[in-house]
N, C-alpha and C positions, 0 to 999 in steps of 0.2 A: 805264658800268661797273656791274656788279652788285653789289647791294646787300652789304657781308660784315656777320655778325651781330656787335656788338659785346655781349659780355658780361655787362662793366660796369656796367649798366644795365638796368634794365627787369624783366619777370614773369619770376622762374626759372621755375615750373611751365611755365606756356605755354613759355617757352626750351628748355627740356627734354625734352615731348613733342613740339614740333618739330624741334629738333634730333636727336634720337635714332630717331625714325622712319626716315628715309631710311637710316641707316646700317642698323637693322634688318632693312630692305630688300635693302639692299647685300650684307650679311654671309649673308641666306638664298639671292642667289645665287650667292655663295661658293661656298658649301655645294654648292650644286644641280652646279656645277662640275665638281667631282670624280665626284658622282652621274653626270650624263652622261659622262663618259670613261670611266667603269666599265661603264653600261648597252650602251655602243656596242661597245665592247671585248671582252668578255663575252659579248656577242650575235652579234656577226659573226666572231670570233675564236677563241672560243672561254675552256675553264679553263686553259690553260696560258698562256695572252697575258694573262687578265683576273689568275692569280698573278706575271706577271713584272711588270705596271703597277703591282699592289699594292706588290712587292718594293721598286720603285724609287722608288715615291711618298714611302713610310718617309723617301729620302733626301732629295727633295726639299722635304719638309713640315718636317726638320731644318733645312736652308737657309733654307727660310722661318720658322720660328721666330728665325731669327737678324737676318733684313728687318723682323719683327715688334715686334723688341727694338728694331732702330736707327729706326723708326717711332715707338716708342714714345719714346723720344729726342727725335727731332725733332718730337711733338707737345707735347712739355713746353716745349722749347726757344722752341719759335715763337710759342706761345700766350701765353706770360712776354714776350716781345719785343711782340708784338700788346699784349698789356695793358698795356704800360709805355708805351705810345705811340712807341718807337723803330722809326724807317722802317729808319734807317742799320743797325741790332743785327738788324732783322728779314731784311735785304737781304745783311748779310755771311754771317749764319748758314746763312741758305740757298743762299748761294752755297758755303759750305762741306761741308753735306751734299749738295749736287750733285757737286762734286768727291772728296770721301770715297767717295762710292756707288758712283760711276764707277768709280773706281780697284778696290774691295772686290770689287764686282761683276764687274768684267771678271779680278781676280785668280781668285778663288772659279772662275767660268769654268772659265779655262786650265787650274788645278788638279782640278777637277772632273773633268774632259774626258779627262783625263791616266789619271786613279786610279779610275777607273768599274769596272774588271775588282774591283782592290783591295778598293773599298767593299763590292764584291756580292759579295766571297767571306768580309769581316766577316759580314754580315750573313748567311751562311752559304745562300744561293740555291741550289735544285735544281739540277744541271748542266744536266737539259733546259731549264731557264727562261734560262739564263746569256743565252745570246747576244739573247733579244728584250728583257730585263732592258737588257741594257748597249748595246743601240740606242735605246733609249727613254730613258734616263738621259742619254747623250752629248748628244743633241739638247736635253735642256731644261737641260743645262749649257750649250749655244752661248747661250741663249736666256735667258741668269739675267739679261741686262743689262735683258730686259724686265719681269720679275716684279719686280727692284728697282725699276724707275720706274711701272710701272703701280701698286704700292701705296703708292709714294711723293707722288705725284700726290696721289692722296687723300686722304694726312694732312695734309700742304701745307694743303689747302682747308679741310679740318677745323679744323687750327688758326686760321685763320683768321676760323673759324665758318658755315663751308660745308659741310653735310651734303647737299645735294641733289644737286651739279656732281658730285662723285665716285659718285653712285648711274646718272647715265649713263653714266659710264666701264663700269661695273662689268656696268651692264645690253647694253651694245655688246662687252663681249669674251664674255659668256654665250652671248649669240645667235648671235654669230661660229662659236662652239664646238660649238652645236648644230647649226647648216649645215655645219663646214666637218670637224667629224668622221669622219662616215660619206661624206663626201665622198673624203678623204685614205686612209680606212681601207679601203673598199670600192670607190669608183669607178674611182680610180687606184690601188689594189693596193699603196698602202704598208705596210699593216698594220700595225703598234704604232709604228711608226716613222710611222706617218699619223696616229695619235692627239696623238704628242708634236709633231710638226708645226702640229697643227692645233689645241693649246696655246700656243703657243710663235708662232706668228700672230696668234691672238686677241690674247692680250697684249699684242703688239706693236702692231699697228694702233690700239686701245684706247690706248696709250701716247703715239701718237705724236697719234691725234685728242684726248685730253688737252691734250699741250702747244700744238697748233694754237690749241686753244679758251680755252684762259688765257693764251697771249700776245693774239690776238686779242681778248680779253674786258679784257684786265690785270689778271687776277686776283690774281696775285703781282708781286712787286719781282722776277723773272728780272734776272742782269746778265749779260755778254760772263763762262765761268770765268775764275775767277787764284784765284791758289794760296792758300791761307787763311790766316790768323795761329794759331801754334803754340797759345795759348792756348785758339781756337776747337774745333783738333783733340782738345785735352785734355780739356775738357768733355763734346763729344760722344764720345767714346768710352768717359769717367768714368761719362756714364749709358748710352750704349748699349751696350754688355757686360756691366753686372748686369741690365740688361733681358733681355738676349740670353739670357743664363744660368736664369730666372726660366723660361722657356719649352722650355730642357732638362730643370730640375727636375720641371717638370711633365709632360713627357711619359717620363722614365726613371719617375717616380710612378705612372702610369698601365701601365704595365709591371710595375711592383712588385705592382701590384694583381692586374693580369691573372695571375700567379704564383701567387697565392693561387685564382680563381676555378678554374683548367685543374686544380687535386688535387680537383678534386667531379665531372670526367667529360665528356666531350661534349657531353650535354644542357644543361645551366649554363651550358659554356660558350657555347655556340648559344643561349642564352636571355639571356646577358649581354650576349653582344656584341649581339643586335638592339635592348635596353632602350640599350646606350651609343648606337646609330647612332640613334636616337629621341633621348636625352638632347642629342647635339651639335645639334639643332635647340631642342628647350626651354630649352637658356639663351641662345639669340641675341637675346633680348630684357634678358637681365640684363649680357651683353657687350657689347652696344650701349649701353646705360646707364653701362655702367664705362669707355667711351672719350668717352662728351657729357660725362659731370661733368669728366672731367680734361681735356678743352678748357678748359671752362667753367670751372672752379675756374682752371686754368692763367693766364688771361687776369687774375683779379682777384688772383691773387698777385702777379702783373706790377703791376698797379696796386694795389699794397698793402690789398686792403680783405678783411681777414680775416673779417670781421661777413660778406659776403656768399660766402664762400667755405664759411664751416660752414652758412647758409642752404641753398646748394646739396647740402653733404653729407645736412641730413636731406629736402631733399626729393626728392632722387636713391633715399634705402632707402626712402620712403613710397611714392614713385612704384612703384621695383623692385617691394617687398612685393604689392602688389595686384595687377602683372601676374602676378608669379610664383605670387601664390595662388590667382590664377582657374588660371594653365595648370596648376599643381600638381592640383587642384578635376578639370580636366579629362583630366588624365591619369589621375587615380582612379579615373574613368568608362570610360574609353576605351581602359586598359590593355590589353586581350583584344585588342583588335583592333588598335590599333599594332602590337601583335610579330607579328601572325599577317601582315601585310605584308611582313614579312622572311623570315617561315619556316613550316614546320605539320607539324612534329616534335612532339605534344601535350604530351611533357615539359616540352621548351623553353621552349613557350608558356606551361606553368604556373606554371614557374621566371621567367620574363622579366616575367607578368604581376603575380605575387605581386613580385619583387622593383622593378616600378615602383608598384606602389600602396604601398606600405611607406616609399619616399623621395621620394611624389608630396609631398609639405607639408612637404619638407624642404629645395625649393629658394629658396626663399623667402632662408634663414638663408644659402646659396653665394651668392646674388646680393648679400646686405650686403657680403661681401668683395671681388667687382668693383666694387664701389661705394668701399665705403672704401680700398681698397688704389688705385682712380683717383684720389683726391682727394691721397693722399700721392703717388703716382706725382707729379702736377701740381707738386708743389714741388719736385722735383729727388730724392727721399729712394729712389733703386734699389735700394740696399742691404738697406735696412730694407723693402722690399719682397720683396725675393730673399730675406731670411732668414723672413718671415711667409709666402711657397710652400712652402720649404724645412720649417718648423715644420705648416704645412697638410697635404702630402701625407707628409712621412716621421716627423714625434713623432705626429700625430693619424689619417689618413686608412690609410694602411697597418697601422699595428700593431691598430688600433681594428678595420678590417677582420679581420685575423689571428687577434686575441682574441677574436668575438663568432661569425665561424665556425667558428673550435673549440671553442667553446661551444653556441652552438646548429645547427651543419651551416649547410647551401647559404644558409637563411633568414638566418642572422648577417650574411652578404655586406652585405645592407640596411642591417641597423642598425646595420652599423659604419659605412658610408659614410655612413650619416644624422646619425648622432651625431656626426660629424667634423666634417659641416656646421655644425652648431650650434656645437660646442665652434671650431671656426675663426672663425665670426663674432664670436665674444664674445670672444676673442682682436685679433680686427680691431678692434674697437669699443674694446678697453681703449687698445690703439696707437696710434688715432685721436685719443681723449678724452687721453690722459695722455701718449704717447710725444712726443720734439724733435723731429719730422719737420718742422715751425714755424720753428725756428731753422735752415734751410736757404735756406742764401740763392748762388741761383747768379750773378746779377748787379748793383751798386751800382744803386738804383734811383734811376736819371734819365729822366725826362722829355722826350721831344722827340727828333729825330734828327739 
């Protein structure tokens, strides 16, 4: 049986850079994911298939913020049962969000499947894009039963303190995705409808060589389902829907913003968006951090040892700080030529390059808040989590934005977003040091299973 990391015990630093690595890994080819289904798409398909992928992604990356949220659930949940030492707490619980998921997922599904026309005409889609939109959408609504268990797998291990076994999953449905794309899309003439295919396979296969490899391995307590205790179900859904919520907050935030950027003109905006598609990789080192502390913190809440819980918090933002001040260091440098990889509009470029050296040394101060906002995540405290995103992007990160580029034009953009940074951490840190997220107690702490 493979070794699972115990917490509890032993060098946070070393715990930390080892644990946190693999998912870094994980999380970049996440990333890479989308990148290939866009490159293939785009390329052999053309710009009306690569804006109906786009259209439809919108919907399914909301979906996923919601798998995101109940992940985020079941890593606080398991990680508290792991540290307390209960097999029995660790074994029912996941036997509960197995059957929750099922059920969510295969509902979300049907639902889905049903209102695809509906959604894409919210979302106000081109009439010429409608129909490869609402093919491509339908299939990876057949297909959600996989996205929930392929990320659910992962967290599973995670809580557990297995950061490496879900970095294979993760590297086996990329590769899948990269053969089996221009495969579905080109070979066999499905076309966008070969893309979400060819999605929605990876995942699955990934999913299923997952669960081969952990019953095979016994990495988890898997049991035969049965239906959960009411109690069970109330928990998990106490913290996974202000998770859930936490991850709409922040992307209607992100929209808020984009609103302000599109009244300064095309160029800006062509300059913004290539500095955000550059930005979503520079914090996967401070995101991966804010998911290792709240394993880790998770596990000694479970086993009550708070001395090593705040250990972890400062050495999760020391750790952060240095990564993010070198990447920050090197996106100073390196500004010009990041953007000019997306675009070579020379506005753009001047706008994208000024506005990433200006918030290069400012990510440092966003990474204390995945950091500390994980450690209270870990205690069960969603709430008070949902309201410090909510207080991050709509009292501070929006109007801060609003206020400094009407004051100083395109240039404000920065230093509102930079300045929210800051002012958000030291928000985070007052919460941390002084807020009840402590007195959070989701279950009597016993011993033994």
């Amino acid at each position: 049986m493979k070794k699972q990391h115990d917490f509890t015990q032993g060098n946070i630093l070393k715990q930390l850079i080892l644990f946190s690595g693999p998912i870094m890994l994980a999380n970049l080819l996440q990333t890479s994911y989308q990148v290939v289904d866009s490159l293939w798409v785009g390329n052999l398909l053309g710009a009306h298939a690569l804006g109906a992928v786009a259209v439809s992604s919108t919907i399914v990356f909301t979906v996923l913020s919601f798998v995101i949220g109940m992940n985020n659930a079941a890593l606080t949940i398991l990680s508290q049962q792991k540290g307390m030492n209960n097999a029995t707490g660790l074994k029912n619980y996941l036997n509960a969000f197995v059957v929750l998921l099922t059920i969510i997922s295969i509902g979300l599904g049907i639902a889905g499947f049903f209102l695809t026309n509906w959604l894409l005409t919210v979302l106000g889609t081109p009439e010429e894009m409608m129909g490869l939109a609402a093919s491509y959408l339908r299939i990876n609504f057949l297909g959600i039963l996989f996205l929930f268990g392929y990320n659910f797998i992962s967290t599973i291990l995670r809580s557990i303190g297995d950061s490496k076994t879900p970095l294979l999953f993760v590297v086996t449905a990329v590769c899948l995705n990269i053969i089996l794309d221009p495969l579905f899309i080109s070979y066999f003439g499905f076309g966008v409808e070969g893309a979400a295919y060819a999605t929605i396979l990876s995942q699955g296969i990934s999913f299923i060589v997952g669960l081969i490899f952990i019953f095979h391995r016994k990495l988890v307590p898997f049991t035969v389902p049965k239906l959960p205790q009411r109690h069970e179900i109330k928990l998990i859904l106490n913290l996974g829907i202000p998770s859930g919520l936490q991850m709409a907050v922040i992307s209607a935030g992100v929209a808020a913003i984009m609103s302000v950027v599109t009244g300064f003109g095309p160029s800006v905006v062509a300059g913004f968006s290539a500095a955000q598609r550059l930005d979503s990789l520079l914090m996967l080192p401070a995101h991966a951090l804010g998911t290792s502390v709240s394993s880790m913190a998770g596990q000694n809440i479970g086993s009550d040892d708070w001395g090593r819980v705040n250990k972890i918090a400062k050495y999760g933002v020391l750790y952060n700080f240095t990564i993010m001040l070198l990447v920050g260091f090197l996106v100073f440098l390196l500004a010009n030529y990041g953007i000019r990889l997306f675009i070579d509009d020379p506005q753009s470029i001047a706008f994208g390059t000024t506005y990433l050296q200006i918030i290069a040394f400012c990510y440092p101060f966003l990474g204390i808040n995945f950091i500390l906002n994980g450690i209270v995540r870990a205690a069960g405290a969603m709430y008070q989590v949902l309201a410090l995103n909510i207080l991050s992007f709509w009292v501070l990160r929006y109007p801060l934005t609003a206020f400094f580029s009407g004051m100083l034009g395109e240039t404000g953009i920065a230093i509102g977003m930079g300045s929210s940074f800051l002012i958000s951490s030291l928000v985070a840190y007052l919460y941390y040091r002084f807020g009840g997220w402590r007195k959070k107690e989701l279950f009597k702490k016993r011993h033994g299973g």
